[in-house]
N, C-alpha and C positions, 0 to 999 in steps of 0.2 A: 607262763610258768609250765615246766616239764611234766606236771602231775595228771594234765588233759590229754599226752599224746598216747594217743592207742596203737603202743607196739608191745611188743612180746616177745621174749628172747630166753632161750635156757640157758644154762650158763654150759658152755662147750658147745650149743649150737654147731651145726656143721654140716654143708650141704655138698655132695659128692658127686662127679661127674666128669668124663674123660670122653676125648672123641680125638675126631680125624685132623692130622695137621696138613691136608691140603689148601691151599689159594682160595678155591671155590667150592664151598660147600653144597652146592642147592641140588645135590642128592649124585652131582658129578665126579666118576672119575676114584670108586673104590674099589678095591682089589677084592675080588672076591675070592680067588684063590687057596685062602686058608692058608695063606705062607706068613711066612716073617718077611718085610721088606726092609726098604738098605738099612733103618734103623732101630732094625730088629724088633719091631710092633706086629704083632698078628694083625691081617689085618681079613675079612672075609662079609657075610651081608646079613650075617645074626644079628638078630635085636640086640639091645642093650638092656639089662636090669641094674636097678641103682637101688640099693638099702640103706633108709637115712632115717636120725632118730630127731621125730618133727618136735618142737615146744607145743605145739598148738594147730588148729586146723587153717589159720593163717600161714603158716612156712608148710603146711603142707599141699594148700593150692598154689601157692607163690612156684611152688617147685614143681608141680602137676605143668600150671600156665609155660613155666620154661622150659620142661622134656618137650609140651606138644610143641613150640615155637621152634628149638630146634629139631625137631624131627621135621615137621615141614619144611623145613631148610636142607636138612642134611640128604634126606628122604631115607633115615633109618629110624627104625620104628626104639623107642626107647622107652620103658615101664619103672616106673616110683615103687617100692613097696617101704611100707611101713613099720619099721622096728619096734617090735614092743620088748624085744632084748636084747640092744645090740651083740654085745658079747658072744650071748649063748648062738643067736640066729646065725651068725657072720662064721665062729666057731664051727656050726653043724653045716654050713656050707661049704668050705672048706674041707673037712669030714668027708664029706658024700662026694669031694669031686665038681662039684659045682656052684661057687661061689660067685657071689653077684659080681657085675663087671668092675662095678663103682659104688665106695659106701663110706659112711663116716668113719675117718679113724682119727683117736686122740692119741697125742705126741706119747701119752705114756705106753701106748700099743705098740707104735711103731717097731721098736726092737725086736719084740719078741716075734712080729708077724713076719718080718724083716730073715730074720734068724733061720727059719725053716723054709723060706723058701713062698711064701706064698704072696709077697710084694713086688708089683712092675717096678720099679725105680726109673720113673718119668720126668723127672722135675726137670732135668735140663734141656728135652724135648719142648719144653713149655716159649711158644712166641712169647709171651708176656712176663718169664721168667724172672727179668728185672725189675719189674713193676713192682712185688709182691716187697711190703715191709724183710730188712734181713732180720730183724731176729725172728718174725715168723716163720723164714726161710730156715733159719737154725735150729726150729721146733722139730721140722721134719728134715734135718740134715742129718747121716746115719755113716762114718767114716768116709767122712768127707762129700757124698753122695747125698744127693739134693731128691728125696725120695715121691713125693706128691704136694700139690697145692696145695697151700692154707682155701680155707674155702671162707671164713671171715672171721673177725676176731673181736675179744672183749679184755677190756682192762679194768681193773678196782679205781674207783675213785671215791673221795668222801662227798655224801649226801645230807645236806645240813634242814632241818625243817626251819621254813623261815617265819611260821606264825612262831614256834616257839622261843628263834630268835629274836623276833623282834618285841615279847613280850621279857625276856632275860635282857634286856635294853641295848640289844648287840646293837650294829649298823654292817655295812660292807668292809667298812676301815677294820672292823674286828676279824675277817673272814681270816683262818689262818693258812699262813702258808710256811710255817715252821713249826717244831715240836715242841716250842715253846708257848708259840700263839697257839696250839692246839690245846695244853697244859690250861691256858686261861679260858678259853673259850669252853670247853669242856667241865670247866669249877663252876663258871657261870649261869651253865644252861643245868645242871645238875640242882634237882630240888622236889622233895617229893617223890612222888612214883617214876619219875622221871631221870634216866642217867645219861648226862652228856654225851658219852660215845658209846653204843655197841655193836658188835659182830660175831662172826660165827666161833666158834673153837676149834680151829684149825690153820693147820700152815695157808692156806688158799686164802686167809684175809690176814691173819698176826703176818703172812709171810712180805705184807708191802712195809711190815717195820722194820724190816730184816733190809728189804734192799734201800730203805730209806737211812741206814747205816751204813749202806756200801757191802752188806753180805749178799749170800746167795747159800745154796744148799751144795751145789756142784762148779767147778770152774767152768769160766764161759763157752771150753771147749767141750764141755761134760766129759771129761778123763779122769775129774780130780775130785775127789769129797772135800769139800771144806766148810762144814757145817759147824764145826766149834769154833769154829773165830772169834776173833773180840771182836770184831763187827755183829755177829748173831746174838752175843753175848747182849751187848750193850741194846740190843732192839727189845731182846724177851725182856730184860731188867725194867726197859722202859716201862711194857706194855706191865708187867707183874707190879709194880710201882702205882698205876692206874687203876690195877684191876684190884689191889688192898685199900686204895682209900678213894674208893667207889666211884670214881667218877668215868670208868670205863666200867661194859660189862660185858658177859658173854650173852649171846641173846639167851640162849639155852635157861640161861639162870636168873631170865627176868620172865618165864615163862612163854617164850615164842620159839618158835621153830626154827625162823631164820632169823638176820639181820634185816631183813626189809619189813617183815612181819613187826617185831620190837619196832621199827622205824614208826608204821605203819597205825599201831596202836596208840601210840604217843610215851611207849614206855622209854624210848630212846629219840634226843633230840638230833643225834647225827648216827650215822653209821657208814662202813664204809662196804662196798658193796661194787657190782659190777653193772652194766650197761643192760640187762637183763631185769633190772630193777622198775625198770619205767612199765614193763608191763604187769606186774606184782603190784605197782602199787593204782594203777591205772584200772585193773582191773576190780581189785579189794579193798583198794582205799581212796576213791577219786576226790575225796574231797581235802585230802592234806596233799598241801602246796610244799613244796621244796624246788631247792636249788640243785646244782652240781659240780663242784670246784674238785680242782687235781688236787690227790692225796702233796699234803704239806709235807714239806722239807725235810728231810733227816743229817743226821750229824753230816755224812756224803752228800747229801744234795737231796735231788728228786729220784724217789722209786714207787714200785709199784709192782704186781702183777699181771702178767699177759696167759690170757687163753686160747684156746683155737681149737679147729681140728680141722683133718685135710681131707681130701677128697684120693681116697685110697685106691688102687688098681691093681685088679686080680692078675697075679702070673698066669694063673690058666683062662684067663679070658681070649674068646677066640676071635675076638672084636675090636684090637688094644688102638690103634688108628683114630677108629670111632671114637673109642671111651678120651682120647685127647682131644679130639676135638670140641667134645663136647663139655670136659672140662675148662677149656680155655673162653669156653663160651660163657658159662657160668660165673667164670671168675672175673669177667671185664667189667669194667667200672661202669659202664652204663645195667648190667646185670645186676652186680652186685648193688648199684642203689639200688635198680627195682626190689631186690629185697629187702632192704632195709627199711625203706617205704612201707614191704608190706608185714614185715614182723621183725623188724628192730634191731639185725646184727650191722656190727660196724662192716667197712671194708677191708679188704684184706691189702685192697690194693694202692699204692700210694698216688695212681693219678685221678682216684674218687674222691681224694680228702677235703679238695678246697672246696667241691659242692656237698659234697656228705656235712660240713662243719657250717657250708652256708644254709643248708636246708634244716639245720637242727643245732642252730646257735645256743640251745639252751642245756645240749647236751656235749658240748665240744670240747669239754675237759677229758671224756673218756677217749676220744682219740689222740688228745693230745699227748695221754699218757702212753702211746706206741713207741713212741720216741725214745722214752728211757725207761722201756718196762723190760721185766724178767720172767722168762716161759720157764714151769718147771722141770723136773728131771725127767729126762726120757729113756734113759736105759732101764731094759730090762729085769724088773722086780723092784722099780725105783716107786712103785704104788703102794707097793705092801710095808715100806719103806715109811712109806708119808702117812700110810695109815697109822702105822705104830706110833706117829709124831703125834697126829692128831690127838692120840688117847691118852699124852703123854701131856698136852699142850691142857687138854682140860682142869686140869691140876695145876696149872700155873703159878697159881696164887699163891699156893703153901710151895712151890716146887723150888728147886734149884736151876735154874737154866742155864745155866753150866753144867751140869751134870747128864740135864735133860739131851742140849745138845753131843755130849758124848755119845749116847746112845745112840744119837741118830748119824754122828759119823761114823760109829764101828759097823750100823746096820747099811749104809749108804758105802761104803769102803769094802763090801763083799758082791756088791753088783754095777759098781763103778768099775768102768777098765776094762 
């Protein structure tokens, strides 16, 4: 059962890192020059600094272990530092003129960092380019420009407690994978202190009812707001329908923090939740056993949410050569499982899957959901966007969701485009 394995994963996790695209690395054959070469990389024999915001002291040796392995490879010297904001730190670097070479950036960044000028747009310099999931590819895709590496990914899937179940007299035949088996299984497990389903209050988990109806917030080109659809309509109705006759809840309103936490206490017999959960409850609740099946069907099919962040590269970095190199090293599938091995994120890249899914059979519904999941809005002030959703989203109950959605397309329709 999943509830023994010791991983740990934040949610947007994201491990950063760019270096040299030559043949042979083992410290042969760089320009030191301080020019641009034919592909317009700086390339010169300054170290490398990487700014990344760790979950735990796990992804932060995991990440320590692979600068030293490829610096002895490359023979450039490469330093880890440690975020305790990314924002503000990455921000005042950039400020001062000297911004790390390589550092976690979330797709909702991208624009803006994008915009002024201070992003390499590397992605199609990348050997491995085609490897990388496309819609992760489209997290960081920016008019048309394929801007940095996903560096690994997580998606929502529902997490069911199985002592709970099997004492509501469920079996596996009950497991649901429609909105309608989720309807029953949810009446059934609800009783007591105890509420069938809950999660957080926000688009980041209500938003896999949304693509389980065939919505989304922005068209798949992110051009177009299309947030009041009768697809978005008919998901919130769903969830606001659940959330009046109790058998859904917000975690918030059953007294927990998160959705893993409710999970975790026994206040909620399922929730849905991302791949980040195994170490939340590994950690604080090792002794309840759970499952992990793909979020169930919606009126369109199968949806969900996708997360990520890329491994970003400084326009003024004097070292651009290196910092690919050493992203591509990071991002290869024998890499990337070493990480995931050691603190729990999926891969990014599709030729890790079939042992990524054979080495952790119990968690392999959250990759499976890469396939037809939905990365949020990435244009520029599309945060501030989703925050106002969120505040909007906690009032549900009593809300109109149609109305609700209005809002969030006239707010989404001034920074779309």
């Amino acid at each position: 059962m999943s509830s023994r394995r010791r991983t740990a994963l934040a949610a947007g996790s994201a491990a950063v890192a760019a270096a040299l695209a030559l043949a042979g690395c083992g410290g042969q054959g760089f320009d030191d020059s301080g020019n641009d070469d034919a592909e317009g990389l700086t390339s010169s024999d300054d170290a490398l600094t990487i700014l990344y915001g760790a979950s735990g002291e796990a992804e932060t040796q995991a990440i320590e272990a692979a600068l030293a392995a490829w610096s002895e490879e490359s023979g450039i010297e490469a330093t880890a530092v440690a975020a305790t904001n990314m924002d503000q730190e990455l921000s005042q670097g950039f400020a001062a003129g000297s911004p790390p070479d390589l550092f976690y950036l979330a797709p909702e960044k991208l624009a803006g960092y994008a915009a002024n000028g201070s992003l390499e747009p590397y992605g199609d310099l990348l050997a491995n380019k085609d490897d990388f999931y496309p819609g992760l590819v489209q997290n960081f895709t920016l008019d048309g420009e394929f801007y940095c590496a996903p560096k690994d990914s997580s998606t929502l899937a529902l997490v069911i407690n199985t002592d709970l179940w099997a004492e509501a007299g469920l079996t596996d035949a009950d497991i649901p994978t429609t909105w309608d088996q989720l309807d029953a299984a949810a009446a059934a497990l609800t009783s007591g202190d105890t509420v069938g389903l809950a999660f957080g209050a926000e688009y980041q988990r209500v938003g896999a009812f949304m693509a389980g109806a065939g919505g989304r917030l922005v068209s798949e080109d992110g051009t177009t707001a299309v947030a009041d659809s009768a697809e978005n309509t008919e998901a919130l109705e769903y969830v606001k329908g659940h959330l009046e006759d109790g058998t859904f809840a917000y975690a918030a309103d059953l007294g927990a923090g998160w959705g893993g936490e409710a999970f975790g206490k026994g206040l909620a017999a399922m929730t849905i939740e991302g791949n980040w959960i195994t170490g939340g409850l590994s950690a604080d609740f090792p002794d309840v056993d759970y499952k992990v099946v793909e979020m169930p069907a919606g009126p369109a099919g199968q949806g969900t949410l996708q997360f990520t962040n890329c491994w970003g590269m400084a326009a003024d970095s004097p070292n651009q050569e290196a910092a690919l190199d050493l992203v591509e090293y990071l991002t290869s599938a024998d890499q990337q499982l070493a990480f995931s091995e050691a603190f729990g994120p999926m891969p990014s890249v599709q030729s890790a899957a079939d042992t990524w899914s054979t080495d952790n059979p119990e968690l392999a519904a959250f990759l499976a959901g890469a396939d037809y999941a939905t990365g949020v809005p990435t244009a520029a002030g599309s945060a501030e966007v989703i925050a106002d959703f969120n505040a909007q989203l906690e009032s549900l109950a009593a809300g109109d969701p149609a109305q609700i959605l209005a809002t969030v397309q006239g707010n989404l329709e001034a920074v779309v485009g």
